[in-house]
C-alpha positions in Angstrom: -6.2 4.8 17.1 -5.4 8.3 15.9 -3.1 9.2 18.7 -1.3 5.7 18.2 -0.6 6.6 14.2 0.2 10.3 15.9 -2.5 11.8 13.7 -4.4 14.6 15.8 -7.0 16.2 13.8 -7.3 20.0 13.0 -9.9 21.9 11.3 -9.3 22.8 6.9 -10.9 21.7 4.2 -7.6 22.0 2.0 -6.2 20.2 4.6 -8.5 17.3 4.3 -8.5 17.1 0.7 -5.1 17.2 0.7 -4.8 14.5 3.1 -7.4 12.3 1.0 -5.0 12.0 -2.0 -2.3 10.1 0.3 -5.3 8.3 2.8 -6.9 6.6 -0.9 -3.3 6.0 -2.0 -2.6 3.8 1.0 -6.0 1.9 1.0 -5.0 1.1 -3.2 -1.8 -0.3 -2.1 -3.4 -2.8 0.5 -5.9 -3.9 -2.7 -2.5 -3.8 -5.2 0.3 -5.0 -3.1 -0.9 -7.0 -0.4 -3.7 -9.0 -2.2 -1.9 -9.0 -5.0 -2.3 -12.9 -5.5 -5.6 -12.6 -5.6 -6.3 -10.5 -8.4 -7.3 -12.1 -11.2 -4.6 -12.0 -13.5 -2.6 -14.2 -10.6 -5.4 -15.8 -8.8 -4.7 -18.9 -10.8 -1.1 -19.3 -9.2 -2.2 -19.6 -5.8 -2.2 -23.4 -5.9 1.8 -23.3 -6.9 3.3 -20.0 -5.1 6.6 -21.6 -5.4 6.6 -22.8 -9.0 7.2 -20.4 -11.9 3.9 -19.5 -13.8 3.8 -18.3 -17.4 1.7 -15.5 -16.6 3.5 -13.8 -14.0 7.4 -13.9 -16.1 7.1 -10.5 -16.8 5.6 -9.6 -13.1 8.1 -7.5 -11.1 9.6 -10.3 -8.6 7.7 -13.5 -10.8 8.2 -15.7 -12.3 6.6 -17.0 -9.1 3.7 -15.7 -7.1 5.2 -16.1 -3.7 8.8 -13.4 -5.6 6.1 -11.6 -7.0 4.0 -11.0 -4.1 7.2 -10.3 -1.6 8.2 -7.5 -4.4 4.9 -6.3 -4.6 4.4 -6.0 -1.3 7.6 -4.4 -0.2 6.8 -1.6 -2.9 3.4 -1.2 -1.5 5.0 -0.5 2.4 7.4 1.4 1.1 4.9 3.8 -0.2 2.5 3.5 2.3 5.5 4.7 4.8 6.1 7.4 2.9 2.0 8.2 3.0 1.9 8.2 6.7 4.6 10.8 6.9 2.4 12.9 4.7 -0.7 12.5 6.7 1.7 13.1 10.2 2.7 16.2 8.4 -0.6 17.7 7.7 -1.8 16.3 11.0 1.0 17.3 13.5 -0.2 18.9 17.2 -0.7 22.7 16.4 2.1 24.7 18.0 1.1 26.7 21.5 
């Protein structure tokens, strides 16, 4: 799996706690973007994803779960891109 993500580990402990600050940062966004309809401020839309819902008019994307959810979850993979480059940096083959 680490050769498919092009991740090869080196030795450094600033290196790895370095790396942990992007690594947690893409596990939050699979919790906050893409299970974002379960939550449970919008777990209570899941029945209507389609259908505007008063609780989710000021959500970024809402008023209905399913805009809500695509926005969310775009943000999140945008992000999580952007955390993978980090981690390929920090974890690029050693030159020879």
């Amino acid at each position: 799996m680490k050769a498919l993500l092009g991740l090869h580990p080196r030795p450094g402990v600033g290196r790895a706690l370095v790396a942990a600050v992007p690594a947690l940062l893409a596990l939050y966004l699979v919790a906050r973007g893409w299970l974002y309809p379960f939550w449970p401020d919008t777990v209570g839309a899941i029945g209507h994803p389609f259908t505007a819902d008063p609780d989710l008019g000021e959500a970024w994307g809402g008023p209905t779960l399913a805009g809500a959810w695509l926005v969310h979850a775009l943000i999140a993979l945008g992000i999580q891109a952007g955390c993978l480059l980090v981690l390929r940096a920090l974890y690029r083959p050693g030159r020879r």
